[in-house]
N, C-alpha and C positions, 0 to 999 in steps of 0.2 A: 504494500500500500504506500502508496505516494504523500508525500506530506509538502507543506511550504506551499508558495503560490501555486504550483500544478494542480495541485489540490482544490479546487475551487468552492466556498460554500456558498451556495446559492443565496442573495440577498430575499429577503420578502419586502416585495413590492406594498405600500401603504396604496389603496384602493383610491383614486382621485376624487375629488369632489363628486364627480357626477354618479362614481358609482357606491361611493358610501350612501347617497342619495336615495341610490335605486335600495338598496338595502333597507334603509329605513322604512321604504314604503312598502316594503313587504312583510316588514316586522311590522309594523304598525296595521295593515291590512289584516292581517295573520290574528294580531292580538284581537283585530276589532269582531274577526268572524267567533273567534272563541267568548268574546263574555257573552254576543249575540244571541251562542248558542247556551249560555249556562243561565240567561235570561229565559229563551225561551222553554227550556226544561225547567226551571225552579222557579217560574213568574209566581203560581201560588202561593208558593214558601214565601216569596220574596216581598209581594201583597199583606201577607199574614203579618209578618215582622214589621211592616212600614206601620201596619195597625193601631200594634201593641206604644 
């Protein structure tokens, strides 16, 4: 095994603005479909609690 610069470690690339961007709005998409759905399963629950 080769050592020194022949050796090369790969740098990791930091994602540019636009695609950090793009990420976010998939996270965010993502999160919004999940409470969407934990709304629509526990709305009862959820009614019951606001009640009380």
């Amino acid at each position: 095994m080769k050592t020194g610069k022949s050796a090369t470690i790969q740098k990791r690339k930091r994602p540019s603005t636009r695609q950090a961007t793009g990420m976010e709005a998939k996270i965010t998409k993502s999160f919004a479909n999940q409470v969407a759905a934990f709304v629509k399963r526990y709305r009862p629950a959820l009614e019951a609690l606001a009640k009380q």
